[in-house]
C-alpha positions, 0 to 999 in steps of 0.5 A: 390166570396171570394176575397181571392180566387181571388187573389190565381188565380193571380199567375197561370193568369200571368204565362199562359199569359206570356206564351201566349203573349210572353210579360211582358207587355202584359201578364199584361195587360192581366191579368188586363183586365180579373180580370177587366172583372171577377169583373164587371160579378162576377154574372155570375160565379156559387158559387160551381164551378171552379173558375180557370176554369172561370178565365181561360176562361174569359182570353182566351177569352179576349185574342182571341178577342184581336188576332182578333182585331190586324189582322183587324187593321193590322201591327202598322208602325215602325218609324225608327226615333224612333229606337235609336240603335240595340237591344242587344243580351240577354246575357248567361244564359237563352238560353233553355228557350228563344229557347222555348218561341221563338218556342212556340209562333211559334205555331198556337195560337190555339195549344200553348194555348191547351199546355200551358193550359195541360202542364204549368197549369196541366189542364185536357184535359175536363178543357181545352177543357170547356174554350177554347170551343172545344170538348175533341177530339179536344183538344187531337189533337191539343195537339199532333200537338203542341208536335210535332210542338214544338219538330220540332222547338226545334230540328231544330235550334240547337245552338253551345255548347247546349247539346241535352239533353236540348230539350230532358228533355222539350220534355219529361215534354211536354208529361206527359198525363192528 
């Protein structure tokens, strides 16, 4: 494995896992975790094949056991000792794109990973569906009821002053075919 060609996959890692997390941190820490994972089984990658399909795959997989393992161990408690005062309201500016990274992470786990891996990282629906595991059908399908789902969430919250057009052009970026 050419380490050069490593560290170019790094960029596309941390813009998918701060789409799936929803969180700075934890899309780094993401991140780490599967460069981490890619160094100690660098045997198992096959010299010819697709790097960023690998790469992918070991962090979609990190990331599901991870989903897991907070479900089994449930909510972490709140101390509302802790909570010093009301989170500030994010002021003007990225309105559409908080409205979508709030919508897609309302999405079932399963569909925002499909999107996100078809539309933000230009994988093909055979690419999405060797690292997620799932047949080519299936990927389609959840595909289609992420799109659906995400234009629902974007078209039932309308905010004062934002134009329509705004979920109109995301909607139309979302629906480019592979």
């Amino acid at each position: 494995m050419d380490r050069r060609s490593l560290i170019e996959q790094i960029p596309a890692l941390r813009r998918y896992a701060r789409a799936l997390t929803g969180d700075a941190w934890a899309a780094d820490d993401l991140v780490q975790d599967a460069l981490e994972r890619a160094c100690v089984k660098w045997r198992l990658w096959l010299a010819g094949s697709d790097l960023r399909a690998w790469l992918f795959t070991l962090m979609h997989n990190l990331y599901i056991s991870q989903v897991r393992q907070r479900l089994r161990q449930g909510p972490a408690p709140l101390e509302l000792d802790a909570v010093e005062q009301e989170p500030a309201a994010p002021t003007g500016g990225g309105d559409d794109a908080l409205d979508l990274q709030r919508c897609l992470l309302q999405l079932p786990d399963e569909q925002r990973v499909t999107l996100l891996l078809v539309t933000l990282e230009g994988m093909t629906y055979s690419e999405t569906a060797r690292i997620t595991g799932v047949p080519v059908g299936t990927v389609m399908s959840r595909l289609s009821r992420a799109r659906s789902r995400l234009q629902e969430l974007l078209e039932a919250a309308p905010r004062p002053g934002a134009s329509t057009a705004g979920s109109a052009t995301v909607h139309g970026a979302l629906r480019r075919l592979k």
